[in-house]
C-alpha distance (Angstrom), angle and dihedral (degrees) to the residues before:
residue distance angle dihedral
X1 . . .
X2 3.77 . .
X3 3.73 140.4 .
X4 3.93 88.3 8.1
X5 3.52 120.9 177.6
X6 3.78 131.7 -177.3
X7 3.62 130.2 -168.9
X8 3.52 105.1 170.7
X9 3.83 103.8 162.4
X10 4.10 79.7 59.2
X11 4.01 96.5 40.8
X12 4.10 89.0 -122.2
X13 4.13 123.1 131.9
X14 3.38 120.2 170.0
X15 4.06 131.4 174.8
X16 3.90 140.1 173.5
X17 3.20 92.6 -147.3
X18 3.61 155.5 24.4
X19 3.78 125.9 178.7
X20 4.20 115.8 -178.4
X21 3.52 116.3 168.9
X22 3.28 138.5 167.1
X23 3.43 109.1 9.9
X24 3.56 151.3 114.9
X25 3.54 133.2 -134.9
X26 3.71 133.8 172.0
X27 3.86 148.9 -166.2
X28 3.66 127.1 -144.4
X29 4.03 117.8 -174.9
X30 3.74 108.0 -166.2
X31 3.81 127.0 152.1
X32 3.55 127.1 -88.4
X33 3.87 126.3 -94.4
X34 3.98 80.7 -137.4
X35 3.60 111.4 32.5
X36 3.41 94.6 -177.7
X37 3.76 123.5 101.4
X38 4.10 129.0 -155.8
X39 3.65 121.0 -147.2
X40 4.00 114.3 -130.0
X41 3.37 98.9 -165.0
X42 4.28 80.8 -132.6
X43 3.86 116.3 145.6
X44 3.71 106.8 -117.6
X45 3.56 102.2 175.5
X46 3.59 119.5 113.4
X47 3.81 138.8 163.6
X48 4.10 82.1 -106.2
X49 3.88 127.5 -139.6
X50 3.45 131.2 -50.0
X51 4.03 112.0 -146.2
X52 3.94 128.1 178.4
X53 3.84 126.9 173.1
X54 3.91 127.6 -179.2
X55 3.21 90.4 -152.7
X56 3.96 146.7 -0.3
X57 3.52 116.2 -178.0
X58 4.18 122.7 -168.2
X59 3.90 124.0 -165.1
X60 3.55 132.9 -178.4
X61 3.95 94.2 -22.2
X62 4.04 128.4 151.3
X63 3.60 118.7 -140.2
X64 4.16 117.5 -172.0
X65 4.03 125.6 -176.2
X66 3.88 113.2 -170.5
X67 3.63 110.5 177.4
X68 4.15 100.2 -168.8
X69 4.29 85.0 -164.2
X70 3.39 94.4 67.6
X71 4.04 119.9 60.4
X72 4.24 108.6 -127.5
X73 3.92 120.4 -105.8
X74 3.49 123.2 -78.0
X75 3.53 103.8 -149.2
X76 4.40 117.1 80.6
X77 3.26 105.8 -118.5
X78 3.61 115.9 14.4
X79 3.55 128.5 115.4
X80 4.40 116.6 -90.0
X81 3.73 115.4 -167.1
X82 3.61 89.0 -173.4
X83 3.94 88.0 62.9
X84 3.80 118.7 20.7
X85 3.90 124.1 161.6
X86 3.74 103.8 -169.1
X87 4.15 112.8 -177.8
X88 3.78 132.0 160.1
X89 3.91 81.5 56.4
X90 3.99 110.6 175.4
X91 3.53 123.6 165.6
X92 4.26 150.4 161.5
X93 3.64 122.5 -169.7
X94 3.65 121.9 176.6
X95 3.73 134.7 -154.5
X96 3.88 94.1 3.1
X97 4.10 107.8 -171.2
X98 3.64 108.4 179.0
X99 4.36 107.8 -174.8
X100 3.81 118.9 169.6
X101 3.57 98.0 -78.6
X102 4.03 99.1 5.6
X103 4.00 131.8 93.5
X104 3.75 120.6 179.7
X105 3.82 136.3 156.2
X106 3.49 152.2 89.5
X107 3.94 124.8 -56.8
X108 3.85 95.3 -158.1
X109 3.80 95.3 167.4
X110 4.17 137.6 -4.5
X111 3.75 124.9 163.1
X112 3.70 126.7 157.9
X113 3.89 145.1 156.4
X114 3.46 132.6 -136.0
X115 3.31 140.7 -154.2
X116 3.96 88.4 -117.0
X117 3.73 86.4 68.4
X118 3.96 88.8 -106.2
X119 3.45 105.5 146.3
X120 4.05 116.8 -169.4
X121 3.66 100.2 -164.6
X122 3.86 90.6 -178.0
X123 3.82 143.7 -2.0
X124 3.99 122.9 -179.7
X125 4.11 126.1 161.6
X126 3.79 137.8 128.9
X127 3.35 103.1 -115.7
X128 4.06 136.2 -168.2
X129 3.87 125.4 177.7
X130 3.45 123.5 -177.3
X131 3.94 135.9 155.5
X132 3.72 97.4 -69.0
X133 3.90 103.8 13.8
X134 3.73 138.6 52.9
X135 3.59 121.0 174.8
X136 3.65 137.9 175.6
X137 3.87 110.9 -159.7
X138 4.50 115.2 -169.5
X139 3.23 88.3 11.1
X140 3.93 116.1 -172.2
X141 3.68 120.1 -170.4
X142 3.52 116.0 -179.2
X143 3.94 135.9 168.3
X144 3.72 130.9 155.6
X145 3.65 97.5 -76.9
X146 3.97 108.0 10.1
X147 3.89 126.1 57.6
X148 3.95 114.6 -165.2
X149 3.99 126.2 -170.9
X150 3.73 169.8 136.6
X151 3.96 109.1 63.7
X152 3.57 140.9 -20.5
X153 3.96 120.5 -177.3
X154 3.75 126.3 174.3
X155 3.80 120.6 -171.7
X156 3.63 129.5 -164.1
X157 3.96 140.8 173.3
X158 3.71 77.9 -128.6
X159 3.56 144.3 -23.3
X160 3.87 101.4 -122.2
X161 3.50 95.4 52.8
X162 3.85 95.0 47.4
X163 3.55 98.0 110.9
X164 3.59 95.1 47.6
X165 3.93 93.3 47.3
X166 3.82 101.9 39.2
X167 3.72 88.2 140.7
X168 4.27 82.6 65.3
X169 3.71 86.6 53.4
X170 4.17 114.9 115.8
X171 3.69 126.7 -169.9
X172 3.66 132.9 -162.3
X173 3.80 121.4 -173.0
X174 3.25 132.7 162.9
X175 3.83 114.3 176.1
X176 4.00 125.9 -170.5
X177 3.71 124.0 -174.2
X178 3.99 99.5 -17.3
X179 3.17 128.9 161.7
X180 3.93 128.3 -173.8
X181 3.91 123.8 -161.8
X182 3.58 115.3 -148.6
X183 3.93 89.0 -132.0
X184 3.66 94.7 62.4
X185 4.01 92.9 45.4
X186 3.51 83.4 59.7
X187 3.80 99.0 59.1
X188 3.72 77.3 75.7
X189 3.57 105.4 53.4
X190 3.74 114.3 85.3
X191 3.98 97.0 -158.1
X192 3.73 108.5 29.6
């Protein structure tokens, strides 16, 4: 890490830098041992955190998710978000601002593998999400067989009525030169 700043009292971190390299890190969802929760009655609103980074740069890192409520996948070779094991994990992001309901930045560089057989050889965008927009500007999609890309934007009223209101639901998409292979589509369908 360098350049790092923190303003806690104020909710503000800022860095020039970030370097994490090979590592591993994981996350395990599994039910409580006391599923019960208490109310406090405590405020926990806040105006949130306001995080920038110049740059964060990822190489050779593993990232698992295991998510013990939910039972794995049945089908070989397609994609479980209750259980991914990402490795090979490399990535750049530039100018990451990060503001209570706000993402912007610059994906550089991402490339993983997982252990579907999914192989992103290489994602790049601009990208900006906020409550009623997300957009991914120069987009570059690539895998070992499919290549994906210009711009995608999806507006909304807002995101957590979306799938009442899919009637309020706008897409932009302009595509140039893509190319899909059926084998990577169906890392994404559970029952194929």
């Amino acid at each position: 890490v360098k350049g790092l700043q923190l303003d806690l009292p104020h909710q503000r971190i800022t860095t020039d830098s970030v370097l994490l390299a090979d590592s591993y890190s994981g996350i395990r969802l599994a039910p409580s041992a006391d599923s019960a929760t208490e109310a406090t009655g405590a405020d926990t609103s806040s105006a949130g955190y306001y995080i920038r980074g110049g740059w964060l740069e990822i190489s050779q890192t593993r990232f698992r998710l295991d998510n013990t409520q939910e039972p794995p996948v049945r089908y070989a070779g397609a994609m479980d978000f209750n259980h991914l094991d990402a490795d090979s994990i490399s990535a750049r992001l530039r100018d990451v601002i990060f503001n209570t309901d706000t993402l912007s930045g610059e994906v550089a560089h991402i490339s993983l593998s997982e252990k579907s057989g999914f192989h992103l050889r290489e994602l790049r965008a601009r990208v900006w999400y906020d409550p009623g927009r997300l957009a991914l500007d120069g987009l570059l999609l690539r895998t070992d067989r499919s290549r994906l890309g210009d711009t995608l934007e999806v507006t909304t009223p807002s995101w957590s009525t979306v799938s009442e209101h899919l009637n309020d639901l706008a897409l932009h998409v302009n595509l140039d030169s893509c190319m899909v292979d059926g084998a990577d589509a169906l890392y994404f369908v559970p029952a194929y």
